[in-house]
ZAMARGU-4260 file (C-alpha; in steps of 0.2 Angstrom, whole numbers, plus 5000, padded with zeros to 4 digits):
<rodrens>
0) 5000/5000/5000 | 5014/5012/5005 | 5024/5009/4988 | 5005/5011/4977 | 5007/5028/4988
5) 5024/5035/4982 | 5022/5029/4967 | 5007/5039/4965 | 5016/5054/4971 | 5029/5050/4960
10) 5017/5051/4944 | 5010/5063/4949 | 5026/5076/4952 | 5034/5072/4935 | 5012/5075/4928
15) 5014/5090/4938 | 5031/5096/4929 | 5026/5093/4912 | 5013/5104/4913 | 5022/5116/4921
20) 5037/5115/4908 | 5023/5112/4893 | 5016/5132/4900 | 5033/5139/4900 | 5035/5129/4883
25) 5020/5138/4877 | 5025/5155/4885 | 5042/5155/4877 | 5035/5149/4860 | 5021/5165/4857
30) 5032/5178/4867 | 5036/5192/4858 | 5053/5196/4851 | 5059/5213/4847 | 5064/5214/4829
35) 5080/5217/4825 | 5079/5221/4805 | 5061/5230/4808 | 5057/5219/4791 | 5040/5213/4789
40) 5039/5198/4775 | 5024/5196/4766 | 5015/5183/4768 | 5008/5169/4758 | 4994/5176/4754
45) 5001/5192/4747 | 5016/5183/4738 | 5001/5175/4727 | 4993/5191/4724 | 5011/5200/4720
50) 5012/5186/4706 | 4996/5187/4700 | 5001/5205/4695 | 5016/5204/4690 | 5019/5209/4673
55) 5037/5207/4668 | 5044/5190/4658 | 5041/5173/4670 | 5036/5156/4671 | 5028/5147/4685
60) 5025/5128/4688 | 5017/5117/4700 | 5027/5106/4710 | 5023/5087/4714 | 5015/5092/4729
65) 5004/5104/4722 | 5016/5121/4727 | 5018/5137/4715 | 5036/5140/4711 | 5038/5156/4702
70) 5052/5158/4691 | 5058/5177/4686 | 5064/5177/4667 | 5078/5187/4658 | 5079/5185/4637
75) 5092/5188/4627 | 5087/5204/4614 | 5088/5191/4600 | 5094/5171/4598 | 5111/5165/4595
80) 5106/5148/4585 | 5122/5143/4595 | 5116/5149/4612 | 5096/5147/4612 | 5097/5128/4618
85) 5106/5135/4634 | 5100/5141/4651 | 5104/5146/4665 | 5096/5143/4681 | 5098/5156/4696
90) 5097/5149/4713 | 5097/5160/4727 | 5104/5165/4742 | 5097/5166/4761 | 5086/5181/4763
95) 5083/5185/4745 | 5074/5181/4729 | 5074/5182/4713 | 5071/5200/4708 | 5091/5204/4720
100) 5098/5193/4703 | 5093/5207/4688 | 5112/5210/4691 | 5116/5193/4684 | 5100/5190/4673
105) 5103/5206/4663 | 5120/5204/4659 | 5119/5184/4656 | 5103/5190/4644 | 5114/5200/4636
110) 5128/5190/4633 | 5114/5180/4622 | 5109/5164/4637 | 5090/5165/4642 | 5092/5167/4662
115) 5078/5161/4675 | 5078/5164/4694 | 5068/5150/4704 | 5063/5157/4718 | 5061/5145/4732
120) 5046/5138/4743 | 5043/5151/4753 | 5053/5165/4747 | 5047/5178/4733 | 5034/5175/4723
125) 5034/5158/4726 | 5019/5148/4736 | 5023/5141/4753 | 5024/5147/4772 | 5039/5160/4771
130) 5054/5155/4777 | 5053/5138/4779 | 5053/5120/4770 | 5043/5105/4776 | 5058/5094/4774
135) 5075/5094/4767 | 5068/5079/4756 | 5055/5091/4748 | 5070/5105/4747 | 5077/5095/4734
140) 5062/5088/4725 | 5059/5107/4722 | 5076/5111/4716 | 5077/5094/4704 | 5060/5098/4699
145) 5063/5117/4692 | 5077/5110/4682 | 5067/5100/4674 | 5055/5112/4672 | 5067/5126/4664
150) 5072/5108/4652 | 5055/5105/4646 | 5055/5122/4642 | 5064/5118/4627 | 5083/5120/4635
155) 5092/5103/4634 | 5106/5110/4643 | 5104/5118/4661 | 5118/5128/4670 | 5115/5131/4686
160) 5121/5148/4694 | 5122/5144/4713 | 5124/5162/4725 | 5131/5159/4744 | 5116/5147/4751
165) 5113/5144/4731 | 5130/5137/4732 | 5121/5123/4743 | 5105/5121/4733 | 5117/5118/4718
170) 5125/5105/4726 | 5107/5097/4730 | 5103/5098/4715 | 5118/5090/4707 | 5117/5073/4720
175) 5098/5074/4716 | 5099/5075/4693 | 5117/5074/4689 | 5113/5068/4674 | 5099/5084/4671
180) 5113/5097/4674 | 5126/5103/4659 | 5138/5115/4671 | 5136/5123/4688 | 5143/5139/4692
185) 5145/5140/4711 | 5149/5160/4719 | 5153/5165/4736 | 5151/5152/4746 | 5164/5141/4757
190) 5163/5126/4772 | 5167/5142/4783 | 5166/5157/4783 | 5175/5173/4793 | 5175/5172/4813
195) 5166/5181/4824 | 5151/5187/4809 | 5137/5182/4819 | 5134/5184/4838 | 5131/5168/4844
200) 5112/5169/4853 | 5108/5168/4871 | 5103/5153/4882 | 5085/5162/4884 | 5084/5165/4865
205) 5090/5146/4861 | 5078/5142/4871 | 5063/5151/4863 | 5067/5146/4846 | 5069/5127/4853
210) 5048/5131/4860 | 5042/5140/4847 | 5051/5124/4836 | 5040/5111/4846 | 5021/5121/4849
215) 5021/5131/4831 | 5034/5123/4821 | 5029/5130/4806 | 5033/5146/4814 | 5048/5158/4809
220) 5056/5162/4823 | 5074/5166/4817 | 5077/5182/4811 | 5092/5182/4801 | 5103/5194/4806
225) 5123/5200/4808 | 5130/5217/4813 | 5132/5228/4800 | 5122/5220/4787 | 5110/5231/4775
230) 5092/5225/4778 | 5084/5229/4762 | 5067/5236/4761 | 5061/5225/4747 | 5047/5216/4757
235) 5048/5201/4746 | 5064/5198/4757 | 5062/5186/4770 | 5072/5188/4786 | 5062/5177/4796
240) 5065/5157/4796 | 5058/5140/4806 | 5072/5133/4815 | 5066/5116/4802 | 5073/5126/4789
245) 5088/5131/4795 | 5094/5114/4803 | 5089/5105/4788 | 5107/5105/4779 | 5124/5101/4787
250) 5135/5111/4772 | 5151/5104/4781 | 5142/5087/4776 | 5139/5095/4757 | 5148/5086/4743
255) 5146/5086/4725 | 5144/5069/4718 | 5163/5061/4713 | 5155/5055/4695 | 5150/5071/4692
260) 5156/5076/4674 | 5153/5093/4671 | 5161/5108/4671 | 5159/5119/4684 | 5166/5134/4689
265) 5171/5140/4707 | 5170/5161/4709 | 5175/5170/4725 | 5174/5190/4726 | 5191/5199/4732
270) 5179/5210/4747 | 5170/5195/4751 | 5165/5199/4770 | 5157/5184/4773 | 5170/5171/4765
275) 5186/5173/4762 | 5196/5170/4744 | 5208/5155/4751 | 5191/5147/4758 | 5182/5147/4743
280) 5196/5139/4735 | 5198/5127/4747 | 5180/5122/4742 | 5186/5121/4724 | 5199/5109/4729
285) 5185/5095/4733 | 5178/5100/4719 | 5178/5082/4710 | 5185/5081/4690 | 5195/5090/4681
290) 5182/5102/4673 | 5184/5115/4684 | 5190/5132/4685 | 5193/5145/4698 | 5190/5164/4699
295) 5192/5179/4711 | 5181/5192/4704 | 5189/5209/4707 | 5179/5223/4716 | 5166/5211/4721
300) 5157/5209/4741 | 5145/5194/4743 | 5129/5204/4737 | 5139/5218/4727 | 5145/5209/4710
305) 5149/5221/4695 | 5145/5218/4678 | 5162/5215/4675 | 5162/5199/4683 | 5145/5193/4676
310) 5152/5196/4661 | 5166/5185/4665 | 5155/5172/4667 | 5145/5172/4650 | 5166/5172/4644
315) 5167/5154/4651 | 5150/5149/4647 | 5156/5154/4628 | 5171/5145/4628 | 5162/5130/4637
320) 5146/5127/4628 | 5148/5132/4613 | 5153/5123/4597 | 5169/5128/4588
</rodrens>
């Protein structure tokens, strides 16, 4: 009888603390947190209306699981016979969307390559809850799918133009349709990049994003942010993410498949404040094959890229792709 007793008590403390921790849970999970960019990111539901109106050269698909992807489109003035079986494919990084790539569009569009800029699930004109991914799985079904999307387009060859998280998506995209893909061309992006960019956050933050992760996962409740980064007031940026999205890739893990055989080329600015030359070209150096190339585009930040090195790029897609 006395045992049935304290293991009554028993029960009922560690009931008793799981409610208690579940409330504090629940607390922590819809407490406000004071913004630090003072961005509001559309939602959804005004993403879809944006598109609805938008007038200037796109495509759009639907995804196997029934998502909008919208896809921003830059053409070439008039057709190279040579060229017009080309494209390249923009992927995006962190925070942005398509419409932050007319610095690359226009210039690739010019140098005679039709340019499209996917933007992804939740991000730009594109369907989905913003910032965040249901599963790394459908990440990659979404990537492998625009690529075959922009192919039935009537482009047999793909290039993909991967930008800092780009880089990764790239990378996806290659282990997922290796044999989809004609080139990649992979700028800004490293397995590290400088120390000491991004404050690390505090116990009582980490554990409001690890609530809000459990009672509203869908929620974004990280706001991407580092000091002295310009927060741009396009709302079609998206600064807020779901700790789902943000955990779903390990890019230390991230590999390009060793049967690869295409070319690829590896770019890194010389004012790159995120990543640093020597570490970009220590991601060149796993880089499988020897179709590669390497270049430090001059005057160039991460976000700031001249035309001068977009043009670079449609040098090497000249010399690469077409027939002599």
């Amino acid at each position: 009888m006395y045992m049935n007793q304290t293991v009554k008590k028993v029960l009922w403390g560690l009931i008793g603390l799981l409610v208690v921790v579940s409330l504090l849970g629940l607390i922590l999970a819809f407490l406000p947190t004071p913004p630090k960019t003072n961005h509001v990111d559309v939602s959804p539901e005004e993403a879809a209306q944006l598109r609805q109106h938008f007038t200037g050269p796109h495509n759009q698909f639907t995804t196997s699981d029934g998502v909008t992807l919208f896809l921003r489109r830059w053409n070439p003035d008039s057709i190279d016979p040579s060229k017009k079986g080309i494209a390249v494919l923009i992927f995006h990084g962190i925070t942005a969307h398509s419409g932050a790539y007319a610095m690359a569009g226009e210039p690739i569009a010019a140098g005679g390559y039709t340019t499209f800029g996917l933007d992804y699930r939740g991000h730009g004109l594109s369907d989905g809850n913003r910032g965040d991914s249901p599963s790394k799985d459908r990440w990659i079904a979404d990537l492998a799918e625009s690529v075959r999307y922009v192919k039935s387009l009537g482009f047999p060859k793909v290039v993909i133009l991967g930008h800092s998280m780009g880089v990764a998506s790239a990378i996806l995209a290659a282990n997922a349709v290796p044999d989809e893909i004609a080139g990649l061309i992979l700028l800004s992006g490293a397995y590290e990049g400088r120390k000491g960019l991004n404050k690390p956050p505090t116990f009582f933050e980490k554990t409001k994003i690890l609530a809000s992760s459990i009672f509203r996962p869908s929620y974004p409740a990280i706001e991407y942010y580092r000091e002295g980064m310009t927060v741009s007031k396009d709302p079609l940026f998206t600064y807020h993410y779901t700790l789902r999205f943000v955990s779903m890739l390990n890019v230390r893990e991230l590999r390009l498949p060793k049967t690869l055989n295409v070319p690829v080329l590896v770019g890194a600015g010389d004012k790159d404040e995120l990543f640093e030359v020597a570490k970009v070209r220590e991601f060149y150096d796993l880089v499988p094959g020897n179709r590669k190339e390497f270049l430090v585009m001059k005057n160039t930040t991460h976000a700031k890229i001249p035309v001068e090195s977009w043009n670079q790029l449609v040098l090497w897609l000249n010399k690469t792709f077409l027939q002599k």
